[in-house]
C-alpha positions in Angstrom: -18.7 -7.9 1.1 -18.0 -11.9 0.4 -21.4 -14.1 0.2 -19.2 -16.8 2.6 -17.4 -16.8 5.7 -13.7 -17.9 6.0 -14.9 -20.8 7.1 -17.4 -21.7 4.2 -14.2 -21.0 1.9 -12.3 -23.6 3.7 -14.8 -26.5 3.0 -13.1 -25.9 -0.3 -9.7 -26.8 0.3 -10.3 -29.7 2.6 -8.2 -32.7 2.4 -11.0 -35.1 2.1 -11.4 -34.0 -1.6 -9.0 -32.4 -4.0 -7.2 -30.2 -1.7 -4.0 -30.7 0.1 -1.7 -29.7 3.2 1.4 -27.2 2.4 3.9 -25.8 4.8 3.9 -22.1 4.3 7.4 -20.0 5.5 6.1 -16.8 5.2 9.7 -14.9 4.5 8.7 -12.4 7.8 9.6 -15.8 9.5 7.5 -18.3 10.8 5.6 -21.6 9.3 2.4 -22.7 8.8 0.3 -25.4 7.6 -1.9 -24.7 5.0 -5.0 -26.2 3.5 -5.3 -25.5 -0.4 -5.1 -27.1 -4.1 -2.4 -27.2 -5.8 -2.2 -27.2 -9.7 0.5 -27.9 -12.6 -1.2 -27.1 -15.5 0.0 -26.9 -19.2 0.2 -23.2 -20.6 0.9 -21.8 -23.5 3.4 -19.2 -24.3 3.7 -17.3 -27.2 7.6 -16.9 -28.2 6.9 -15.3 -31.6 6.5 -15.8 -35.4 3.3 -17.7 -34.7 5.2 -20.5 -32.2 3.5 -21.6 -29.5 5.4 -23.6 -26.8 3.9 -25.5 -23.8 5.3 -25.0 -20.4 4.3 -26.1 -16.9 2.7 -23.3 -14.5 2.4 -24.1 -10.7 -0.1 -22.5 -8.9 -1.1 -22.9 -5.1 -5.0 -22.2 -4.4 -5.8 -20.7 -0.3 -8.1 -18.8 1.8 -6.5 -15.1 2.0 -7.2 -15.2 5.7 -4.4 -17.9 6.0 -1.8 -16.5 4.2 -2.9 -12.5 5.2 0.7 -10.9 4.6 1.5 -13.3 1.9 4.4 -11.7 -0.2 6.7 -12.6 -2.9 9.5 -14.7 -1.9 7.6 -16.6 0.9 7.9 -20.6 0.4 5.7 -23.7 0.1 6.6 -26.9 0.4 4.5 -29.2 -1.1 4.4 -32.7 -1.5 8.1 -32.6 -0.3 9.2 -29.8 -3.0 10.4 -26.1 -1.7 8.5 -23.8 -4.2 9.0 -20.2 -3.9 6.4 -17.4 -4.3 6.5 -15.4 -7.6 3.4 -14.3 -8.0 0.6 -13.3 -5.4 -2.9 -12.7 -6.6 -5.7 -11.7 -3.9 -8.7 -11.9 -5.9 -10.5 -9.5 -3.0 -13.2 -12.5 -2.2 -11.0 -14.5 0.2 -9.0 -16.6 -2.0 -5.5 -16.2 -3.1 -3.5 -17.7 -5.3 0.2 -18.0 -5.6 2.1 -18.7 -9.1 5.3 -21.0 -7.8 8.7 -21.7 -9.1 10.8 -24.7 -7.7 14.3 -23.2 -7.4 16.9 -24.5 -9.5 
């Protein structure tokens, strides 16, 4: 059982600080709006013989309880970019985070 409430995980994601708004389309159908941080860090990926290269990994950051039947293939837009879902992780606290990839 979580320490926090739903609603102590969304002081979190509020706008006021780092997090933002995203339009969720769930692929069940449907839209939301969702509060949570969005990310674009710098990974690196191992391609052999000792070469590294750097790539960009987008991640979207939520409260599981607004995104409950998330699944791969639902869309976010986010700051005015479709991204689609590739990768959902429920961490089993209340957060969930989804690994993106902007269609080409």
């Amino acid at each position: 059982m979580a320490v926090e409430t739903a609603d102590d995980r969304a002081i979190f994601f509020g706008t006021d600080d780092f997090g933002i708004t995203a339009a969720y389309f769930p692929l069940a159908g449907g839209t939301s709006n969702v509060n949570g941080i969005f990310d674009n860090e710098f990974i690196e990926v191992d391609v052999g013989c000792n070469v590294g290269v750097a790539m960009q990994q987008k991640r979207f950051v939520c409260r599981t309880a607004d995104v409950p039947n998330a699944a791969e293939n639902d869309q976010f837009r986010i700051n005015g970019t479709d991204h689609f879902v590739r990768i959902v992780q429920d961490d089993g606290t209340g957060i969930t985070t989804f690994i993106l990839e902007v269609p080409a």
